[in-house]
PDB file of N, CA, C and O in Angstrom:
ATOM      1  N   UNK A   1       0.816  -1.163   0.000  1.00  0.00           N
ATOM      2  CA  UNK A   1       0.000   0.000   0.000  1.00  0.00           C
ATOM      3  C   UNK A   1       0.878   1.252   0.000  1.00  0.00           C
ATOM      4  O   UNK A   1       0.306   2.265  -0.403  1.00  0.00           O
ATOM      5  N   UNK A   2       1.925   1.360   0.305  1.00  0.00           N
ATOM      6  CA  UNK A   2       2.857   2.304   0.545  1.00  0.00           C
ATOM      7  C   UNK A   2       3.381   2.463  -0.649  1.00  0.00           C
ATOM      8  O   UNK A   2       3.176   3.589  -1.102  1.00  0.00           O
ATOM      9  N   UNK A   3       3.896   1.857  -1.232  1.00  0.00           N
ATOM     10  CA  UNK A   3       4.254   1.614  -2.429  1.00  0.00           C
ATOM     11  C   UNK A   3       3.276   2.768  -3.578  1.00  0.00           C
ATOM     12  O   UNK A   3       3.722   3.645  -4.317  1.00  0.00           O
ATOM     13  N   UNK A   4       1.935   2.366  -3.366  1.00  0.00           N
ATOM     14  CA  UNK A   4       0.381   2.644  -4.501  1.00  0.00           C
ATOM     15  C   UNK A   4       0.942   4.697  -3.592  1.00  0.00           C
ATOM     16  O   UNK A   4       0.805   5.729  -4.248  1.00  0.00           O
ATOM     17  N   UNK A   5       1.390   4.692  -2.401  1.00  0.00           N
ATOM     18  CA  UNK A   5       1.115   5.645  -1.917  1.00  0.00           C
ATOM     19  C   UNK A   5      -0.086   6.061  -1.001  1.00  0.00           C
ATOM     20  O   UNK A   5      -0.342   7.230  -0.713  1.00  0.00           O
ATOM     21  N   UNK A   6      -0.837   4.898  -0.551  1.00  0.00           N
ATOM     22  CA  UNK A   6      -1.733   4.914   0.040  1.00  0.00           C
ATOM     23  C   UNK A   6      -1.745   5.177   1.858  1.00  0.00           C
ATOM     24  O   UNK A   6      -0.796   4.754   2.518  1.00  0.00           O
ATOM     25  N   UNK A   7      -2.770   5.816   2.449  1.00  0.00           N
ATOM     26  CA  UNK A   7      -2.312   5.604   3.559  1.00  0.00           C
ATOM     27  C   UNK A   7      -3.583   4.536   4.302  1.00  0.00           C
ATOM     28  O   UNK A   7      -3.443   3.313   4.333  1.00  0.00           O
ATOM     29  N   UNK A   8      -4.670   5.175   4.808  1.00  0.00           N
ATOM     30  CA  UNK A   8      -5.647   4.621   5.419  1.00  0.00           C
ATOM     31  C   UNK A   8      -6.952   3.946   4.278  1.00  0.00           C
ATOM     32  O   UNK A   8      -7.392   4.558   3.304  1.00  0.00           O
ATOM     33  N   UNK A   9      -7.262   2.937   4.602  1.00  0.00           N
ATOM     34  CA  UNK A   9      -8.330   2.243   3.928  1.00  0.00           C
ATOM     35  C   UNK A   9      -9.570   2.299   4.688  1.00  0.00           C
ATOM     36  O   UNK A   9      -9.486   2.216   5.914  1.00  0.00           O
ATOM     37  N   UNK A  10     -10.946   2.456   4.022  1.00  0.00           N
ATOM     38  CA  UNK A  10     -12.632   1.978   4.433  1.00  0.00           C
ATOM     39  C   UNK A  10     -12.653   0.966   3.783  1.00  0.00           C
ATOM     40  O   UNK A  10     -12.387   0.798   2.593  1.00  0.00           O
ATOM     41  N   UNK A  11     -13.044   0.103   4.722  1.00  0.00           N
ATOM     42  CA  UNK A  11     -13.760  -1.153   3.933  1.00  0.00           C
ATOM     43  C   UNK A  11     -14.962  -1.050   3.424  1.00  0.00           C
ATOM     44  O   UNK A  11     -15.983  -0.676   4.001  1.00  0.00           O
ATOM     45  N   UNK A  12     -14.828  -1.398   2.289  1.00  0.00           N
ATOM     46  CA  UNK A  12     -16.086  -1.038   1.365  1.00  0.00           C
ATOM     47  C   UNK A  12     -17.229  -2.516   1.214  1.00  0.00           C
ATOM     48  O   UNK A  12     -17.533  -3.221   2.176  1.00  0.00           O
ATOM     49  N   UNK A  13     -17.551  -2.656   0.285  1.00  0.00           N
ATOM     50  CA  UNK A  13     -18.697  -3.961   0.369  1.00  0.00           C
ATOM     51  C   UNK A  13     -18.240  -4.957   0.554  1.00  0.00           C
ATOM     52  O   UNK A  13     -17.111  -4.782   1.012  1.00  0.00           O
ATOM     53  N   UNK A  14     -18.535  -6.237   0.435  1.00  0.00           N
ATOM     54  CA  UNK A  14     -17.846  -7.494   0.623  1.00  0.00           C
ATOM     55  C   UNK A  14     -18.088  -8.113  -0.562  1.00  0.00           C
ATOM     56  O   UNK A  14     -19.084  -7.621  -1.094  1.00  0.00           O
ATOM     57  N   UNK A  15     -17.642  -8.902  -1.139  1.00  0.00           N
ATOM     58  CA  UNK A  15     -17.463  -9.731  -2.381  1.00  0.00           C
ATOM     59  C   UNK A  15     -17.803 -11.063  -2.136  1.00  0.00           C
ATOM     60  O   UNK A  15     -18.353 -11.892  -2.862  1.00  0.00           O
ATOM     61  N   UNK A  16     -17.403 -11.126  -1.043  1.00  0.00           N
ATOM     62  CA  UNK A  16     -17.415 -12.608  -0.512  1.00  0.00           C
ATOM     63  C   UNK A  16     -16.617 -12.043   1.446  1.00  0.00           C
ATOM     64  O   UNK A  16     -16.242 -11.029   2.035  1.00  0.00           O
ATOM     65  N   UNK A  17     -16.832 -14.137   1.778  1.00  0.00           N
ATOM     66  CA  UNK A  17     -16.167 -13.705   3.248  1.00  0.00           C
ATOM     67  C   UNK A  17     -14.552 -13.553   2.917  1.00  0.00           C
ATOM     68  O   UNK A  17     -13.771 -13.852   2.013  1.00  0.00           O
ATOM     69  N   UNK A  18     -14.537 -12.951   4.111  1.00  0.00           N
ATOM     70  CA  UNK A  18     -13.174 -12.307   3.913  1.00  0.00           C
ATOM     71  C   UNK A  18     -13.059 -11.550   3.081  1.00  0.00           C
ATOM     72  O   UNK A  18     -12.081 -10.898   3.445  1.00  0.00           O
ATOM     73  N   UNK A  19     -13.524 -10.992   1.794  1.00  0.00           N
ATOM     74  CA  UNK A  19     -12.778 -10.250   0.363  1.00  0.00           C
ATOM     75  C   UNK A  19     -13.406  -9.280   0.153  1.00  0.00           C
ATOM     76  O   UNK A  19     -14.023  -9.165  -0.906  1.00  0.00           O
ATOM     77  N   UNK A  20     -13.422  -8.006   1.417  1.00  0.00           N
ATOM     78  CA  UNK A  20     -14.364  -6.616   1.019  1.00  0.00           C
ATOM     79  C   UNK A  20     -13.356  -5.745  -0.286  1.00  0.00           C
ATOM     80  O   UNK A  20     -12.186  -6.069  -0.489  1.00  0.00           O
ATOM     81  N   UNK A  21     -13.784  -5.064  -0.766  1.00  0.00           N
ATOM     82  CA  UNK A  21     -13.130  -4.147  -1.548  1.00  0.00           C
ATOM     83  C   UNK A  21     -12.889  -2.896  -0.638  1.00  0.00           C
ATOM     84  O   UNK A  21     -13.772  -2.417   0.074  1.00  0.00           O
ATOM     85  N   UNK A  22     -11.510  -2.371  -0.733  1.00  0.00           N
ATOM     86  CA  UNK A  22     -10.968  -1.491   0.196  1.00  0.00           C
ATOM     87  C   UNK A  22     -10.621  -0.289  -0.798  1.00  0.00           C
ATOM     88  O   UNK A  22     -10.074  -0.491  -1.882  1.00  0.00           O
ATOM     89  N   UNK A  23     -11.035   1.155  -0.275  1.00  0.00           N
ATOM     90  CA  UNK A  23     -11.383   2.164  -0.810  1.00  0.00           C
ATOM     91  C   UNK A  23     -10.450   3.254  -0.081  1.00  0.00           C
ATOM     92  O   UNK A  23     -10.497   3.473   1.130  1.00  0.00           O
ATOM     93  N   UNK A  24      -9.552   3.942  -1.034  1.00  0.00           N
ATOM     94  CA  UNK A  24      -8.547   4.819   0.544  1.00  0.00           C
ATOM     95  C   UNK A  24      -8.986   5.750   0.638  1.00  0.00           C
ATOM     96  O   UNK A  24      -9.764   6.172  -0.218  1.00  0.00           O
ATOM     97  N   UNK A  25      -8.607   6.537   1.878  1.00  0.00           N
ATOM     98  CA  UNK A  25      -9.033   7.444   2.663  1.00  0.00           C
ATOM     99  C   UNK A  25      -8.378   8.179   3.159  1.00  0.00           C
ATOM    100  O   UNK A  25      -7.830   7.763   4.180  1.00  0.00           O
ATOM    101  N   UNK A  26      -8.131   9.370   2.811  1.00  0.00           N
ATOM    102  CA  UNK A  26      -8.752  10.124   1.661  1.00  0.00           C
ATOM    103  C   UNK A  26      -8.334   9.850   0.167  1.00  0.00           C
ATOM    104  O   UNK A  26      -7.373   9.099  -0.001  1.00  0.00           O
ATOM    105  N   UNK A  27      -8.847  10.286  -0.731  1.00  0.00           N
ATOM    106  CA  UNK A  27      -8.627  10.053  -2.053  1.00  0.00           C
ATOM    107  C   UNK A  27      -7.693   9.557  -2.949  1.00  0.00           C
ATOM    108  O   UNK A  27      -8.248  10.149  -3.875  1.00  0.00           O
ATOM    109  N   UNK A  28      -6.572   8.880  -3.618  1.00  0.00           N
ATOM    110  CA  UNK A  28      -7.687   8.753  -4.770  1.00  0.00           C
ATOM    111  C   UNK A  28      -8.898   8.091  -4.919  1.00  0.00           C
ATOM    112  O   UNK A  28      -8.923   7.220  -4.050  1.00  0.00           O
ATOM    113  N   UNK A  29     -10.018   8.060  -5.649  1.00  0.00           N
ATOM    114  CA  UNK A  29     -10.653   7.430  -6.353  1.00  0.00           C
ATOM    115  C   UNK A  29     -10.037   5.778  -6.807  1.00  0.00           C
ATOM    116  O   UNK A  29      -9.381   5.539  -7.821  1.00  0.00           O
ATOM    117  N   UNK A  30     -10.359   5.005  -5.997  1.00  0.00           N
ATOM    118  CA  UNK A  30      -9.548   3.946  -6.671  1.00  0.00           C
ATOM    119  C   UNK A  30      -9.926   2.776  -5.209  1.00  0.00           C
ATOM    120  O   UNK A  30      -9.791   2.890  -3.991  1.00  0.00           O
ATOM    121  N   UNK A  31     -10.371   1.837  -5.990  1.00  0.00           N
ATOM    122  CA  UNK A  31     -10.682   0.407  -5.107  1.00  0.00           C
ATOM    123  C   UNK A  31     -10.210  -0.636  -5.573  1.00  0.00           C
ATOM    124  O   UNK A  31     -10.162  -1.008  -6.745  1.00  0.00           O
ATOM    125  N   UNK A  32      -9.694  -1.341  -4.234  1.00  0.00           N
ATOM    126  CA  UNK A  32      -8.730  -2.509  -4.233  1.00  0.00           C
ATOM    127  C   UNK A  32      -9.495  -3.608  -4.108  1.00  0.00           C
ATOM    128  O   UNK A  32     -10.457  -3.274  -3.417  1.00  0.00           O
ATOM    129  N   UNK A  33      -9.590  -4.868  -4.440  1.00  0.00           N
ATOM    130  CA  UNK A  33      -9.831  -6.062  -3.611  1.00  0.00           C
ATOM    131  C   UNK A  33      -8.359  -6.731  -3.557  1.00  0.00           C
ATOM    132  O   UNK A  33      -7.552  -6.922  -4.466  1.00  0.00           O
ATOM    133  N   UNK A  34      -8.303  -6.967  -2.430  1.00  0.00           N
ATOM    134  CA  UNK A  34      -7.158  -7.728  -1.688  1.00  0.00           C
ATOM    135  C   UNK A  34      -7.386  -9.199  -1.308  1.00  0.00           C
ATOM    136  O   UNK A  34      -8.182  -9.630  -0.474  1.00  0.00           O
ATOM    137  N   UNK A  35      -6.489  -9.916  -2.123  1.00  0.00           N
ATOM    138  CA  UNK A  35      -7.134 -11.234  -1.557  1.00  0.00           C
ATOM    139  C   UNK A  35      -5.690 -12.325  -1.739  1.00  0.00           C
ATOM    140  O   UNK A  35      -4.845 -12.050  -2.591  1.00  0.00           O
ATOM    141  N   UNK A  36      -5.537 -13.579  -0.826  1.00  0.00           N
ATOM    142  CA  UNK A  36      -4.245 -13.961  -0.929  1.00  0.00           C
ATOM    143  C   UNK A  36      -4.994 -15.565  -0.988  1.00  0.00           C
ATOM    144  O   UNK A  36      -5.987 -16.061  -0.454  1.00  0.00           O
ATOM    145  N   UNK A  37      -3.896 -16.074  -1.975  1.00  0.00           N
ATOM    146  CA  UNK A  37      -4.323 -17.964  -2.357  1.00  0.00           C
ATOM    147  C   UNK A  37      -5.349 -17.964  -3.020  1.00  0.00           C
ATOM    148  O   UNK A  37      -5.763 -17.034  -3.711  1.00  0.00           O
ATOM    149  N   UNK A  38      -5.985 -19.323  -2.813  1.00  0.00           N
ATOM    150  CA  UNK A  38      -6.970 -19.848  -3.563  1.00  0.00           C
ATOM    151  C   UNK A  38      -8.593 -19.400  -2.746  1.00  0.00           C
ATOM    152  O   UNK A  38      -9.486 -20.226  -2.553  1.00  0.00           O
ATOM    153  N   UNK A  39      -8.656 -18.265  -2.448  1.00  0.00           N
ATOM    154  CA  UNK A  39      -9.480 -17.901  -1.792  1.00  0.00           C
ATOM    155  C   UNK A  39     -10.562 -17.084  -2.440  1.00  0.00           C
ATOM    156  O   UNK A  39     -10.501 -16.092  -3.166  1.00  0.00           O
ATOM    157  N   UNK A  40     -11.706 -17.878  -1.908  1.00  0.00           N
ATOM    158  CA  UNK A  40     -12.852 -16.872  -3.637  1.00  0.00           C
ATOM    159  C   UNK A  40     -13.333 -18.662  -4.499  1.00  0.00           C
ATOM    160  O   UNK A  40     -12.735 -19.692  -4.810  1.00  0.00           O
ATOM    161  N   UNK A  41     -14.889 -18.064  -4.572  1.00  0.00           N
ATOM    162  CA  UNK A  41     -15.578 -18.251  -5.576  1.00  0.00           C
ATOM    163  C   UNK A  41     -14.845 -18.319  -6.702  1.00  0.00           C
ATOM    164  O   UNK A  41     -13.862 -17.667  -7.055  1.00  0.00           O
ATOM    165  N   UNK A  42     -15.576 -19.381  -7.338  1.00  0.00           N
ATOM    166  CA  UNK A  42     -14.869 -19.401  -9.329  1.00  0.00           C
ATOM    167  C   UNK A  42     -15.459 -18.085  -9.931  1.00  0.00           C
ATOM    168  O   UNK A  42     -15.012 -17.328 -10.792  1.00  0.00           O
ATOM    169  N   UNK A  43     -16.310 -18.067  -9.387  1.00  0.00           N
ATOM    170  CA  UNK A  43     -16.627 -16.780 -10.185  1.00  0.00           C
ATOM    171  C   UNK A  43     -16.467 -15.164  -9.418  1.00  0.00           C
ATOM    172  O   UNK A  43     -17.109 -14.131  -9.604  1.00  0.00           O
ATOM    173  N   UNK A  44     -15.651 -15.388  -8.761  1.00  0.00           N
ATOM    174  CA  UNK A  44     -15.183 -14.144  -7.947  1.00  0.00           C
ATOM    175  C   UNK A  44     -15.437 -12.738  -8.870  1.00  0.00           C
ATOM    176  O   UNK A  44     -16.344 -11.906  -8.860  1.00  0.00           O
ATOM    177  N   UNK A  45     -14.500 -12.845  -9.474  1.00  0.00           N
ATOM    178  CA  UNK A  45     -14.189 -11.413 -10.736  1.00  0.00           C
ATOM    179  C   UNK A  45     -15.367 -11.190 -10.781  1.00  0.00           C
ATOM    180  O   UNK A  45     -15.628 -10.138 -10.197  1.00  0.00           O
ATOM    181  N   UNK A  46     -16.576 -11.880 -11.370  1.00  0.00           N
ATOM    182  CA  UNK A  46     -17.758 -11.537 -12.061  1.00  0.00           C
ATOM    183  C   UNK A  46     -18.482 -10.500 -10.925  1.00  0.00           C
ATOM    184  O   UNK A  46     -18.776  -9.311 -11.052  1.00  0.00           O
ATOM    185  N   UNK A  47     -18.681 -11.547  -9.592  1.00  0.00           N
ATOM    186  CA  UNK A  47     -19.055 -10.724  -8.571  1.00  0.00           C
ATOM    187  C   UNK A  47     -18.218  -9.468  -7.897  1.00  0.00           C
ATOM    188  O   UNK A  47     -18.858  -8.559  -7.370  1.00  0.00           O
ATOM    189  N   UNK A  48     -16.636  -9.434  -7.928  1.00  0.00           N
ATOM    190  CA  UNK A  48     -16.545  -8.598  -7.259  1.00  0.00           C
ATOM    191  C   UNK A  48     -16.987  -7.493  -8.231  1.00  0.00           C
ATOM    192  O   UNK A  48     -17.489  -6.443  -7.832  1.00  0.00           O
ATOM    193  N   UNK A  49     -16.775  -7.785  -9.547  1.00  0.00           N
ATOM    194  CA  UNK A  49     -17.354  -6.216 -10.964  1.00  0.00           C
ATOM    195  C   UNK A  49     -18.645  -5.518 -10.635  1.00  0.00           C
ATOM    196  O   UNK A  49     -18.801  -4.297 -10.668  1.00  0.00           O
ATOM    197  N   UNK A  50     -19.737  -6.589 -10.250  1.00  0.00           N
ATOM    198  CA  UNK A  50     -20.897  -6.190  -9.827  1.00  0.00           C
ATOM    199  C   UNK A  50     -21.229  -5.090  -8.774  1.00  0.00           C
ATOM    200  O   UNK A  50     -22.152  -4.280  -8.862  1.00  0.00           O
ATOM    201  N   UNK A  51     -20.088  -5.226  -7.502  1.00  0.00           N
ATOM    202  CA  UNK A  51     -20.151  -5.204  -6.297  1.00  0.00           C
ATOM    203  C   UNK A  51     -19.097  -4.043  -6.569  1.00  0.00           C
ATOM    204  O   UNK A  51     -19.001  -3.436  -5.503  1.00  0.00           O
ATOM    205  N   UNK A  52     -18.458  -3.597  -7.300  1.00  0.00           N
ATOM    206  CA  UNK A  52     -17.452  -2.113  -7.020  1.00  0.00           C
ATOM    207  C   UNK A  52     -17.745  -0.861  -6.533  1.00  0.00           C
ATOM    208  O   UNK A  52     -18.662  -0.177  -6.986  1.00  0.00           O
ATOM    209  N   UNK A  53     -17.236  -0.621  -5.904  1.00  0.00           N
ATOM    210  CA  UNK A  53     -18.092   0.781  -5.514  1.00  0.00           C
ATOM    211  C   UNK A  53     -17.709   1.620  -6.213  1.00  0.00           C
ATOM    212  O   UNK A  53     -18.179   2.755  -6.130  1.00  0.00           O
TER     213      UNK A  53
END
């Protein structure tokens, strides 16, 4: 995250358990889903697209 330049995150909706999409705070405009392994639905992507804030 330091790296992107980011500092503080809101957790934004959930995608699934565990896999909210994280939104920084303050700005930019720009949402993450963070997720590590084989973790997630096969059809993850589809849902998290749905679910972006």
């Amino acid at each position: 995250m330091r790296a992107l330049g980011l500092g503080a995150l809101r957790v934004g909706p959930a995608v699934g358990p565990g896999l909210p999409w994280m939104v920084p705070d303050p700005e930019p405009p720009l949402a993450l889903l963070l997720k590590s392994g084989n973790f997630g639905e096969p059809d993850l992507l589809h849902t998290a697209w749905t679910l972006a804030p």
